[in-house]
C-alpha positions as CSV (number, residue, x, y, z in Angstrom):
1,X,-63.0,15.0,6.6
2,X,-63.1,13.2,4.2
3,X,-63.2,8.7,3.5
4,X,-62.2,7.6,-0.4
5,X,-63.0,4.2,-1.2
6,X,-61.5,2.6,-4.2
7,X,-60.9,-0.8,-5.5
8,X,-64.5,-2.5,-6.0
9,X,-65.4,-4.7,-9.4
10,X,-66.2,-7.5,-11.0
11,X,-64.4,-10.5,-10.1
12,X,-65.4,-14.3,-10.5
13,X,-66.5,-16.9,-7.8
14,X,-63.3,-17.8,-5.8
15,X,-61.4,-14.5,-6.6
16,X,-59.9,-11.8,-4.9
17,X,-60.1,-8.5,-4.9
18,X,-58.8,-5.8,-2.0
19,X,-60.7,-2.5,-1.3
20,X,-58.9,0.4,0.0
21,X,-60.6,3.8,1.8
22,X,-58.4,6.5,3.0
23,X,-59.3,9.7,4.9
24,X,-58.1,13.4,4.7
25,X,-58.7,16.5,5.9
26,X,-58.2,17.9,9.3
27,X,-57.7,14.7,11.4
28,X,-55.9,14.4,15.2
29,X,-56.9,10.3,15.9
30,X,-58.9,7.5,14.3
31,X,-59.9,4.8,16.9
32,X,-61.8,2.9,14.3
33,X,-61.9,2.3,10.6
34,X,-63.5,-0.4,8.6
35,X,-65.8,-1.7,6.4
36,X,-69.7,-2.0,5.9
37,X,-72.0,-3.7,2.9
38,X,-75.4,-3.2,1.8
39,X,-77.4,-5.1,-1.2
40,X,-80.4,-3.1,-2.7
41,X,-83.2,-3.0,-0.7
42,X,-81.0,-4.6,2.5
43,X,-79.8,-3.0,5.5
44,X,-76.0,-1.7,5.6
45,X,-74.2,-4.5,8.4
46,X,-70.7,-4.8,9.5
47,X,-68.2,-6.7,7.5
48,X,-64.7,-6.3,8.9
49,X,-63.9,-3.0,11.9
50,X,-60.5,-2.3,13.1
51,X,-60.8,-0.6,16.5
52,X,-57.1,1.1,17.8
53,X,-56.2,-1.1,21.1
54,X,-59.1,-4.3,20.9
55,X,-59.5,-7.3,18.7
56,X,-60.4,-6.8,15.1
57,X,-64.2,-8.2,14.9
58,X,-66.0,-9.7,11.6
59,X,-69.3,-10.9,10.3
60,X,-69.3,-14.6,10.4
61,X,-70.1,-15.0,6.7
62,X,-66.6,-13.7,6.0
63,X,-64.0,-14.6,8.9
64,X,-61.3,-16.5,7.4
65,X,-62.1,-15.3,4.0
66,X,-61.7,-11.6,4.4
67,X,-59.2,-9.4,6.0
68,X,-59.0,-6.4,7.3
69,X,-55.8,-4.2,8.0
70,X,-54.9,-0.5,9.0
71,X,-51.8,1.7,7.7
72,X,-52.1,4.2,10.2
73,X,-49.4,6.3,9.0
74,X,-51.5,6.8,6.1
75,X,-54.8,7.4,7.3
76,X,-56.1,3.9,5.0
77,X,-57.7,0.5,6.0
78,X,-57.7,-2.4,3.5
79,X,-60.3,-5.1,2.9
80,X,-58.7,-7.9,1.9
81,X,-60.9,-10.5,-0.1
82,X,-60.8,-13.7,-1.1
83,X,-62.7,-17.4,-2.1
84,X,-65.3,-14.1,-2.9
85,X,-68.7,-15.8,-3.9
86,X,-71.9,-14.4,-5.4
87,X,-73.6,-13.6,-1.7
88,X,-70.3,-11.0,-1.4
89,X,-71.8,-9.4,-4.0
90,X,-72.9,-5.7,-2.4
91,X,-71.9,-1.8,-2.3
92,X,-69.2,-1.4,0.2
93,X,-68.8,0.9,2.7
94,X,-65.9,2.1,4.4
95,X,-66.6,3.5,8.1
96,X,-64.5,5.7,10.5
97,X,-64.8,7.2,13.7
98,X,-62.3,10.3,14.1
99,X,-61.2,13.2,16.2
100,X,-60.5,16.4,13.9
101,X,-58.6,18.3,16.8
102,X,-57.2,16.8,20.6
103,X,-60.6,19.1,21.9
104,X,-62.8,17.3,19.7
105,X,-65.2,14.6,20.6
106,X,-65.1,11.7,18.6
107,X,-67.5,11.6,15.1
108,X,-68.3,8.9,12.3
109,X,-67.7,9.5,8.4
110,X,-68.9,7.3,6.0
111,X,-67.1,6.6,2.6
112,X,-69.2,7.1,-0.8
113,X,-69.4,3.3,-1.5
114,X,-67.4,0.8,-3.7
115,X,-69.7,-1.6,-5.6
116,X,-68.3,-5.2,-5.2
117,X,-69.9,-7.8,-8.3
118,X,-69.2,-11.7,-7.9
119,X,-70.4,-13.5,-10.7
120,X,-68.9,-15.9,-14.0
């Protein structure tokens, strides 16, 4: 299995910008998928998480700003951002906890990191 993140850049203060992570490979059920940031020398927290059948949580710093949504017929969640400023500014990380096969227990993946720059 397997998480692609894509989408991060540069972007002004009060842009937008949306982040996308899919995963592939051999994959039965997600119950969760979402997203994760982590500045240099700062611990990775929770940004946005999507868990199948309970409320969508997210950091304080972002709710009403950010937004997070699932395409489950794809396998991809999207982080929708906006009114970013320069304390957004991180490497994001998309998250996901899976079931490869109906026998399987239930395992986290992390995506490889999209790098997220707010500045003029």
């Amino acid at each position: 299995v397997q998480l692609q993140a894509s989408g991060g850049g540069l972007v002004q203060p009060g842009g937008s910008l949306r982040l996308s992570c899919t995963a592939s490979g051999n994959i039965f059920n997600i119950n969760l998928m979402g997203w994760y940031r982590q500045v240099p020398g700062g611990q990775r927290e929770p940004v946005a998480i999507e868990t199948t059948g309970r409320p969508t949580t997210y950091s304080d710093s972002v709710k009403g700003r950010f937004t997070v949504s699932r395409d489950n017929t794809r396998n991809t969640v999207y982080l929708n951002m906006s009114s970013l400023n320069p304390d957004d500014t991180a490497k994001y990380y998309c998250y996901a906890i899976l079931q490869r096969t109906p026998q399987d227990a239930q395992f986290a993946y992390w995506g490889q990191g999209t790098q997220v720059t707010v500045s003029s």
